[in-house]
Structures are given as C-alpha cells and as structure tokens.
C-alpha positions in Angstrom: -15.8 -23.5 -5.4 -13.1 -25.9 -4.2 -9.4 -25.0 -3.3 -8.5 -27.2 -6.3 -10.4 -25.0 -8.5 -10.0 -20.8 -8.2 -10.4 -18.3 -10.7 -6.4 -17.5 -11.0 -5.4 -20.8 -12.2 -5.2 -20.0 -16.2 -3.4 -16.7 -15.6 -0.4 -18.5 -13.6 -0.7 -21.8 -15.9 1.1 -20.7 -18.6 3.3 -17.5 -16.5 3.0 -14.1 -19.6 3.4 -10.9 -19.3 0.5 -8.0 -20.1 2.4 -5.8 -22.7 0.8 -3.4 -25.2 -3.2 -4.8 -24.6 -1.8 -8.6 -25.0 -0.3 -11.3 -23.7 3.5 -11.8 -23.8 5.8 -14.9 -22.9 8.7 -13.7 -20.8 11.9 -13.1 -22.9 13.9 -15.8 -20.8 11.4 -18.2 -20.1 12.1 -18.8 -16.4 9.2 -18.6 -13.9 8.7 -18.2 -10.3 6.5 -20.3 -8.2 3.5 -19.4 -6.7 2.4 -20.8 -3.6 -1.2 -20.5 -1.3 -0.3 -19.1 2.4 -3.1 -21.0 4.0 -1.6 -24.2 3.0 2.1 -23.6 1.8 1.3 -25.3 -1.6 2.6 -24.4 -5.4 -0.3 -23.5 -6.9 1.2 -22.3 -10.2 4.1 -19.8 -11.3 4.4 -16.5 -12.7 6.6 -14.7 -15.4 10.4 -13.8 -14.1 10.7 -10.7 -16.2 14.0 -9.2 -17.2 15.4 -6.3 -18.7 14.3 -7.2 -22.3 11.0 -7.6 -20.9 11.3 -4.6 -19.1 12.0 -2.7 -22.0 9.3 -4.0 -24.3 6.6 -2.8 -22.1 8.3 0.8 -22.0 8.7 0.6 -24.9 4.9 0.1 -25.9 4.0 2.7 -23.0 6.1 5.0 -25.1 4.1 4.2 -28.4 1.2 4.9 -26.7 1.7 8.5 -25.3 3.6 9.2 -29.0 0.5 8.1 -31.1 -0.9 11.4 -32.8 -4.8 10.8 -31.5 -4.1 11.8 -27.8 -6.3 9.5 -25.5 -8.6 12.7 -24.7 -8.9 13.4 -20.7 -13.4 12.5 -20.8 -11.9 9.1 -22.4 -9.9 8.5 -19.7 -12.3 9.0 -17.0 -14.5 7.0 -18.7 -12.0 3.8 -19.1 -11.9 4.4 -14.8 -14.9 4.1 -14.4 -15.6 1.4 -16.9 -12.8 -0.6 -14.8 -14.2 0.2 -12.0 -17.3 -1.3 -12.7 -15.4 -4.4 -14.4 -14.1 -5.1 -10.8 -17.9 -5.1 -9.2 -18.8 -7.5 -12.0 -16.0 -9.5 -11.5 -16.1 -9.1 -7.6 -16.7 -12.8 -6.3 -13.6 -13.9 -8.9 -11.1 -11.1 -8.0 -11.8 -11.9 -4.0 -11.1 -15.8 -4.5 -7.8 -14.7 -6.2 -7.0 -12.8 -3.4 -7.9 -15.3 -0.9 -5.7 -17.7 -2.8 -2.9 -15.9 -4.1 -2.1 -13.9 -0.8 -3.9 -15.6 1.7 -6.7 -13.0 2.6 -9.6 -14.5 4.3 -12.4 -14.3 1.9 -14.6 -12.2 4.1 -12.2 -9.7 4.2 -11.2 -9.6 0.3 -15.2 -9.5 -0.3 -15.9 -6.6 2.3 -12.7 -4.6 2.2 -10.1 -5.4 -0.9 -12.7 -5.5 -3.5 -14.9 -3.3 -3.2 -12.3 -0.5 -2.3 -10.3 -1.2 -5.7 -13.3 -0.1 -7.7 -13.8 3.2 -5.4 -10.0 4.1 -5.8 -10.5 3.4 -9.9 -13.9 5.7 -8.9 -12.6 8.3 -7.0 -9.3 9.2 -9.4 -11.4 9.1 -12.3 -12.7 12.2 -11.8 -9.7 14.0 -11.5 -8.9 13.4 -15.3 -11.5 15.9 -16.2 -10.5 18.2 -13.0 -6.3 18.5 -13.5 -5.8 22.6 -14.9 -3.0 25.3 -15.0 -3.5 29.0 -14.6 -2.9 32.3 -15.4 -1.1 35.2 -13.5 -0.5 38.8 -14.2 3.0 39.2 -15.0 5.2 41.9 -13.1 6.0 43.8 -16.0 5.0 46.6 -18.5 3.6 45.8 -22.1 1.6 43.7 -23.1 2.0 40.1 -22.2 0.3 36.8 -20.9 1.9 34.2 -18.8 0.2 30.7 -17.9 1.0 27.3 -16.7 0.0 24.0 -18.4 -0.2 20.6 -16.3 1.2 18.1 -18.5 1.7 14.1 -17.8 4.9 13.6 -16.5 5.9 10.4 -19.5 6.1 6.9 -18.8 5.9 5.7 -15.3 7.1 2.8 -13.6 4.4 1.7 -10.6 5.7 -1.5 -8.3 3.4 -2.3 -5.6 3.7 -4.8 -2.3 2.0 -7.9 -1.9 -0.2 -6.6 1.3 -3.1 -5.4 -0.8 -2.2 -6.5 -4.2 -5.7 -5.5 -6.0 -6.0 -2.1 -4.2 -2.2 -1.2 -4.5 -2.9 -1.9 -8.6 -5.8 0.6 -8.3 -3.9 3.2 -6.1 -0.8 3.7 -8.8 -3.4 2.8 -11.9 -5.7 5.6 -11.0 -3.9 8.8 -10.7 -1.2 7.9 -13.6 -4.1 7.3 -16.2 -6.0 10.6 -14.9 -3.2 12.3 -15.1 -2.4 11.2 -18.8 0.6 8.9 -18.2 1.3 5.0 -19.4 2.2 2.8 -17.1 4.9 -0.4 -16.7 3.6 -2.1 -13.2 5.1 -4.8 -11.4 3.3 -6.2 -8.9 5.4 -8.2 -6.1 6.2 -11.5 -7.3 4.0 -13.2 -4.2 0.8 -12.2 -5.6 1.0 -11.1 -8.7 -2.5 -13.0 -10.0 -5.1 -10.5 -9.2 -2.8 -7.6 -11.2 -2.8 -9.5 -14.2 -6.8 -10.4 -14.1 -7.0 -6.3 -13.4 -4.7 -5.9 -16.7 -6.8 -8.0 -18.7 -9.8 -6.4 -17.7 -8.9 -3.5 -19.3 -9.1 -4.7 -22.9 -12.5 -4.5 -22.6 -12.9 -0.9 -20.9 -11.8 1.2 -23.4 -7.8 1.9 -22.4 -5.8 1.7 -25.6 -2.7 -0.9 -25.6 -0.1 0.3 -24.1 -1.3 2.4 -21.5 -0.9 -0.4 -19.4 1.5 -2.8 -19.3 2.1 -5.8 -15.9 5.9 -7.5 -15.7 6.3 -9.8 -13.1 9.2 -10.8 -11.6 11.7 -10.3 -8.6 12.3 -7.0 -7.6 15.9 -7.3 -8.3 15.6 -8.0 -11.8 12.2 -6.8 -13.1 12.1 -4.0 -10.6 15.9 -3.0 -10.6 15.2 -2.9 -14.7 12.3 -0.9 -14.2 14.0 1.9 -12.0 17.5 2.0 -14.3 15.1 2.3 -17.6 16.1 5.5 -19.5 13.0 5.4 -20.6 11.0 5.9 -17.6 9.9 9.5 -16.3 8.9 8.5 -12.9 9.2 5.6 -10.2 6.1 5.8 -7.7 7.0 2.9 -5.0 5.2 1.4 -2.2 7.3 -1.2 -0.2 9.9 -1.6 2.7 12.0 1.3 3.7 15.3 -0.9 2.8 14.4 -1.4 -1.1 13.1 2.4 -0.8 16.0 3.7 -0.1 17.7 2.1 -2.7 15.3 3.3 -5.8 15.5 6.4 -4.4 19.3 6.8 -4.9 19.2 5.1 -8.4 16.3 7.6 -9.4 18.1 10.8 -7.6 21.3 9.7 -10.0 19.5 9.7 -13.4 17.2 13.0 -12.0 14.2 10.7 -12.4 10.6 12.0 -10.6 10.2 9.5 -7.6 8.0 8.8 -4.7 8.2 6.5 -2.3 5.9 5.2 0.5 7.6 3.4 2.9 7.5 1.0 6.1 5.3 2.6 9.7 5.9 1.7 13.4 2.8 4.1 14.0 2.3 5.0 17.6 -1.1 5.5 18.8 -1.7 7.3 22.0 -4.3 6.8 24.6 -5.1 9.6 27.1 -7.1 9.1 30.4 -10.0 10.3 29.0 -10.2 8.7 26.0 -13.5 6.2 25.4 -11.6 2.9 26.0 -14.0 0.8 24.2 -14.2 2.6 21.4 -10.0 2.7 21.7 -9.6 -1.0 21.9 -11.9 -1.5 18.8 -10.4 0.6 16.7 -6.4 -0.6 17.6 -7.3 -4.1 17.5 -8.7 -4.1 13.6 -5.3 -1.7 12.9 -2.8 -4.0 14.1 -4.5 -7.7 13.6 -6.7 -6.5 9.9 -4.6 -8.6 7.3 -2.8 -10.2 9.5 -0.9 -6.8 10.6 0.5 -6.8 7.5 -0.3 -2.8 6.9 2.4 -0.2 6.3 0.2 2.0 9.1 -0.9 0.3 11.4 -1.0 1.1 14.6 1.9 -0.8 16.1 3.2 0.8 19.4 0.4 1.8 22.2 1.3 4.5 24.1 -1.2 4.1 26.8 -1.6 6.6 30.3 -0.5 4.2 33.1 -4.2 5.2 34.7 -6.4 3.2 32.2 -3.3 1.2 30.4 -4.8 -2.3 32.3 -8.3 -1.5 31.1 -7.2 -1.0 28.1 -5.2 -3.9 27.6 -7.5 -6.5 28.7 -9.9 -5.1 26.1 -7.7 -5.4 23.5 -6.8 -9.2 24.3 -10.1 -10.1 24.9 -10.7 -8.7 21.2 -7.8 -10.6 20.3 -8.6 -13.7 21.8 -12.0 -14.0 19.6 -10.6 -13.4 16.7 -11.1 -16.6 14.3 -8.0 -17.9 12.9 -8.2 -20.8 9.7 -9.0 -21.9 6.7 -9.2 -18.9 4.0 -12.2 -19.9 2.3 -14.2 -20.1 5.9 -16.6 -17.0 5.7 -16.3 -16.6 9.6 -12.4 -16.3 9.3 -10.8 -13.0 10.4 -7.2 -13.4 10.4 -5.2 -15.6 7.8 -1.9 -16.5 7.3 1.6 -14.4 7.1 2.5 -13.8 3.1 5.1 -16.3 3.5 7.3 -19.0 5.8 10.0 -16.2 5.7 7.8 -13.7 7.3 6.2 -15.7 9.6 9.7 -16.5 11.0 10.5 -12.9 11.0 7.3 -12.2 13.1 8.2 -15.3 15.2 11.5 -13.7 16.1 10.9 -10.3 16.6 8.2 -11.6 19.6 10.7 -13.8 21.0 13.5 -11.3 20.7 11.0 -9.1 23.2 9.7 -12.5 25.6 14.1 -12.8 26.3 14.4 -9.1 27.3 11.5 -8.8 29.9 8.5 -8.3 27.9 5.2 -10.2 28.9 2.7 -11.3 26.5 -0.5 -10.6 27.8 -2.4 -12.4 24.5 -0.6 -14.7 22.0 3.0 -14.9 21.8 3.3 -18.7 20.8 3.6 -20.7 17.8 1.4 -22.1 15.8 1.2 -25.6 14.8 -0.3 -27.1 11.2 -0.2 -26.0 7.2 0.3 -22.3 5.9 1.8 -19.5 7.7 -0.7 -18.7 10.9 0.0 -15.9 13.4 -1.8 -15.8 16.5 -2.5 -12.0 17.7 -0.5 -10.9 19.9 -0.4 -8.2 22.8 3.1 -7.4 24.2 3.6 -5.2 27.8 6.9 -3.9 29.3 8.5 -4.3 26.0 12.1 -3.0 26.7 12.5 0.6 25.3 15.1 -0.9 23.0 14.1 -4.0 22.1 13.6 -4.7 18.1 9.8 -5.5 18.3 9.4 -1.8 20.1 11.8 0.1 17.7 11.4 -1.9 13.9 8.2 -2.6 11.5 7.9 -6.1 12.2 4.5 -6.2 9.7 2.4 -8.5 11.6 -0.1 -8.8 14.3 2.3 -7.9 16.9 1.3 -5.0 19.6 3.6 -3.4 21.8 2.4 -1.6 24.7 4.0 1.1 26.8 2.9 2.9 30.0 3.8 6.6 30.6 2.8 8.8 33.3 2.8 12.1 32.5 -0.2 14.5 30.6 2.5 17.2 29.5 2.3 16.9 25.9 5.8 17.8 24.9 6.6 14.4 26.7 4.1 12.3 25.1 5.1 13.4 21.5 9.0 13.0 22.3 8.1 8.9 23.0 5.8 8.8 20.1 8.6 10.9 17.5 11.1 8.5 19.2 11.2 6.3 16.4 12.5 6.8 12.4 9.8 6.6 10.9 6.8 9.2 9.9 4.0 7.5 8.1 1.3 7.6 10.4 0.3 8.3 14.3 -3.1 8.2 16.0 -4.3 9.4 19.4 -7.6 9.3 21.6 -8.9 12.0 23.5 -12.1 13.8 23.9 -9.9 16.9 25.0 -9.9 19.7 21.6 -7.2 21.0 23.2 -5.1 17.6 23.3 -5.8 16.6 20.2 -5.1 20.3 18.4 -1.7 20.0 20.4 -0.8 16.0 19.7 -1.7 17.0 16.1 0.6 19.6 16.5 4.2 18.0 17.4 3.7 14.5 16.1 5.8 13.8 13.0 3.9 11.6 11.0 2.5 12.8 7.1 -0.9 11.8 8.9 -2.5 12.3 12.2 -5.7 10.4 13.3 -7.6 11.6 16.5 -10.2 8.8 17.8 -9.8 6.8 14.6 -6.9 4.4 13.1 -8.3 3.4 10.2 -7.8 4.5 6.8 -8.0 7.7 5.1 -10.3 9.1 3.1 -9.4 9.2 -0.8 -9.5 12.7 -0.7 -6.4 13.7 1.7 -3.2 13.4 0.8 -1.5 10.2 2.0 2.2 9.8 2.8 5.6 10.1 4.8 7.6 11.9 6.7 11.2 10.7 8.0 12.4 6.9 7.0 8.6 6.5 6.1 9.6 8.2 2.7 8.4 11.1 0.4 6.0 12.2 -1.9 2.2 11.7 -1.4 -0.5 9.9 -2.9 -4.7 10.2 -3.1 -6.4 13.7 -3.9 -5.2 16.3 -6.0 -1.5 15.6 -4.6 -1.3 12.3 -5.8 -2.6 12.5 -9.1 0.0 16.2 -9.8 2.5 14.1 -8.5 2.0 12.3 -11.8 2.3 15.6 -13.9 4.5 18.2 -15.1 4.4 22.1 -14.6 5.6 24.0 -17.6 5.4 28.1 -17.7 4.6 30.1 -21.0 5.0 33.3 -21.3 3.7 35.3 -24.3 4.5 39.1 -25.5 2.0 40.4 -28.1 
C-alpha cells in the first residue's frame, strides 16, 4: 500500500460528523486540514464543528438514554467486545491510519496502538455486567431497608489528545458505555481519522445510534461547546494542563462531574544498586516510544552520581540506534513530532538548556528534510531552573541530574520538586527503598523497576497540576456513575 493510497482517505474526503449511528455534514461547512507528519503534506480535512453541531449530537445522546427499551448492561458488554473484535479485523487498516494521520511508525501502531485499543474495549467490557450498589443496616429502630443504586451519570462529553488517538477513543469509549452513559467525543483536530473509522465501526456491533456520537473540530469551538453544553453531565479530559485548567473552571461553575488527566514531567530515580541495563532499557522506550510524546513518560533522571556515567552512556548508546524515517518503513522506531509547531517547541526547549550550561551527551541538533523528525536526545547538567528541567516539553528530550546522597527524604524532595503528579518511577533492588520512595513521592502512580504502562486494572491518574480524577478499573468506570441512597420503612 502506497502513501498516495491509505485507508483514511474517504473518511477526510468529504469532512462529516458521526451523529446518532450516521453521518452528518458540519452545520457551517468549514473544514480543517489534515496533514501527514512524516512528510508535512495536506492529505485531506476534517469537519470544524460548532455549537449547533455540538448540540445535535447531545442532543441524539440524550434520545438515546431517554428511549423506554434501556440498552440492558449483557448488551452492552457484548457491543465491547463485538468492537473489540471489529478493531482486530480491521487491524492492518486502523494502524496505516495511524501511521498516516499522526505519524506513528507502522511497527509501532501494529504492535502497540492496535492491539491495545481492542484490550481496553476488552477489559471495560466486563465491568458492564460487574458495576452494583449495596445494602446496609440502618442505625435505627423499626423496620426499614436502606440501599444504594449505581446509576449512569447522563451524557458525557469525552475529548482526547492526538498522542494515541485510537487508544484514547477506547479509554473514554469503554468505561462510559459499561457504565450505561452516551457519549459526544471529540477527538483532537490532528488526528481525528482513526476516531471516526472506530465510530463507524460501531454500526455494525450492536450499539444503538446515539450512544455514540464523534465532532471534530478545534478545541476552542467544538470543545469549548462541548464543556458549556447544559446538556452534558460530565467532561472526562485528557490533554495539557493549560486547557485542563480551564474545563475545569467552566465545569466547576455549572457543577458539572469532571476529570481531568493532565500533562507529566515524571522523574525516575536510579539508586546505586539498581540493575543498569535493565534501567537504561526501560527509560529509553519511556522517553523516546512515540516520539516522547506520552503524558508519563519518564522525563527527568534522577541518577546516584556513583553509576550516573554508566548509566548515561547506556542510554545514548540506546539512543543512538534508534532508526529514525519514513513511517511506512517496518524497521522504523521513532517518527516524526505531531506537528511543525511542536517540533519547534521541542527545538527550543533543548536549546534553551544547550545556552544555560547543559551538555548533550546524545542528540541535541536539528534535523534536516520533510516531516517533523526529532533526534533522541540525552541532556546532562541541565541547570536546576532551566525550562527543559522544570516544564513537559512532550518529546524525546531527557534530562539527567546527579545527586549524591541515599537519605531518602532528600531524593523525594528533588523528585516532588516539580508541579506536577502524574507519574514517578524508581530502580532499586532494596524492599526497603522502594517501600520508602513509594512512600513520599507524589505522583497518582509509582513504578519500581518498570516505566512502562499500567495495567488496566489499577487506577490511573494525578495528583498536583497533573489533574484529578482517575481512570481504568473499577475507579474509572464509577467515575462514569452516579450514587443514589433509598431508604425504605415498611
């Protein structure tokens, strides 16, 4: 399959919506382009949705949840798992959207973004049979029962990044529709494609229309539309901390359910005893995986000055033989940025650091040719200060730091030094260590000898600037639900 000919092309040929099980031309006919990040070309355009279009697709989520036949809780497992199964079928197709639409080398949407989508769709569709109330005995005399009963919170609205566009549309699908809820989701408007194949997947899986419903669009309109609906129950967003903060004000103003998951400079922490190889692996795939473009990655190395060289060299050696190219090249590891703006933002966070003292010990220089190409870069003696040390610069950037000492009350200060909470790792094979790191780091998760991802099954989330509310296991599909108390006398 050529470049010239992908998979996405019909759905951003003629730019729709997907409201109420069907296609739908946007209410002001304007469009945004689409462009490939390996190449910097318009490959297409997608829907700029507005308020009206907005509120047509809460308004068929509404119609949905109001129709007297409710959509029974086996049903909606089975439409999970019947989407799930719709994305292995469709898994060569969904992975050459991805590679196109947000530049993913396609070894990496075939191994990773793929296949994980249909085991998030998986994994939450059990939970629709699963989600209960309860009873309690009641602290007073005569005779009475009192019980709770989990109810879907309403409509929610869902808008995702454009990092991991297929598995962000399976990690706010999933819980929602277990839980009972319709949905209005808008994808971010630089890779929108694979959301809309996803929506029109479901026609065929058993979801009735209006359950789910994709606007596309800038956040400012289609978003800020989505959030100010009065017909919205709940905002879940997953984005920067900057836009965050803002839908959580609008949402705390109306008293509208909201969680947010926000930006990570994650530190990870290396002791002197920690198995270095095993180390460097593991904090080479955080920080350069898609381009560093994850929310957790493990962005700031807090390495003991004893093994901090060893460590280093590993890690830029790892680094150095990383393939960098085309998209489509099956022996690719790292593609482009998302965009020409981002790549200048990575760009200048680096140089920021090179002015004020810091060394690059891999990478650090630009990169010539089409698309938006990072090389992988290892900073050392990053100025305590500097921007690339204290901000989420969401790309392959590391910055390393030295310390000396093994009291642990020290370590945690430099790894808390920071405003955000979303995630910190460490490496030791001391239980003691790792029980006490776990202890006093404030992060909503704590890795010891890992920094990859969690498992569906834990909670996921931030503390801090990171944000609030969590997502995966039975937290993140309540957080789609509604506690009421009944109390009856007899």
């Amino acid at each position: 399959m050529t470049r010239d000919r992908w998979p996405g092309a019909a759905l951003i040929d003629k730019p729709r919506h997907f409201i109420a099980g069907d296609w739908a031309a946007p209410a002001g006919g304007s469009t945004i382009d689409v462009e490939d990040p390996a190449t910097g070309e318009r490959i297409g355009a997608i829907a700029a949705g507005n308020a009206q279009d907005i509120d047509r697709a809460v308004g068929a989520a509404q119609e949905a949840m109001a129709r007297p036949v409710k959509w029974l809780a086996t049903e909606r497992q089975d439409a999970l798992l019947a989407l799930a199964a719709a994305i292995d079928a469709h898994a060569e197709e969904l992975a050459r959207i991805e590679m196109r639409d947000g530049g993913k080398p396609i070894s990496n949407a075939s191994r990773v973004d793929v296949p994980a989508s249909a085991a998030i769709l998986r994994y939450f569709a059990g939970w629709a049979t699963k989600l209960s109330g309860e009873t309690t005995e009641l602290s007073q005399q005569g005779g009475a029962r009192g019980f709770t009963l989990r109810e879907p919170v309403g409509v929610v609205g869902q808008i995702i990044p454009w990092n991991y566009p297929l598995m962000g549309a399976a990690f706010k699908i999933g819980p929602a529709i277990a839980a009972g809820c319709a949905l209005v989701l808008k994808p971010a408007e630089q890779t929108s494609v694979s959301t809309l194949r996803l929506a029109e997947l479901t026609r065929a899986c058993g979801f009735p229309p209006g359950f789910i419903n994709v606007v596309t669009g800038a956040g400012a309109q289609a978003g800020g539309a989505l959030v100010d609906h009065p017909g919205v129950s709940k905002i879940a967003f997953t984005g920067s901390t900057a836009t965050g903060r803002e839908i959580a004000a609008a949402c705390g103003r109306q008293m509208k359910r909201v969680t947010v998951e926000l930006g990570g400079k994650s530190p990870v922490i290396v002791m002197p005893d920690a198995d270095l190889d095993a180390a460097a692996r593991a904090i080479a795939t955080s920080i350069f995986f898609n381009t560093g473009q994850t929310c957790s990655a493990a962005s700031r190395l807090l390495v003991h000055a004893g093994v901090a060289g060893a460590l280093l060299d590993r890690i830029a050696g790892i680094a150095g033989s990383m393939k960098i190219g085309r998209t489509d090249d099956p022996d690719t590891q790292l593609g482009p940025a998302i965009s020409a703006v981002q790549r200048e933002r990575i760009e200048g966070f680096v140089a920021g650091a090179l002015a004020t003292g810091a060394r690059a010990i891999t990478g650090g220089d630009l990169r010539e040719g089409p698309g938006y190409f990072v090389s992988p870069t290892v900073l050392s003696d990053v100025h305590a200060q500097a921007a690339a040390l204290r901000e989420e610069i969401f790309g392959p950037v590391l910055c390393a730091v030295p310390f000396e000492t093994t009291d642990l009350d020290e370590i945690a200060a430099l790894a808390n030094d920071t405003p955000y909470g979303l995630a910190a790792y460490a490496w030791t094979r001391d239980l003691s260590v790792a029980n006490g790191l776990a202890d006093r780091l404030q992060a909503g998760t704590v890795r010891i000898n890992a920094c990859g991802g969690g498992d569906l099954s834990l909670p996921a989330g931030g503390v801090k600037a990171s944000g609030f509310g969590r997502e995966n296991g039975r937290a993140g599909v309540e957080a789609y639900t509604e506690l009421k108390t009944v109390t009856m006398a007899y």
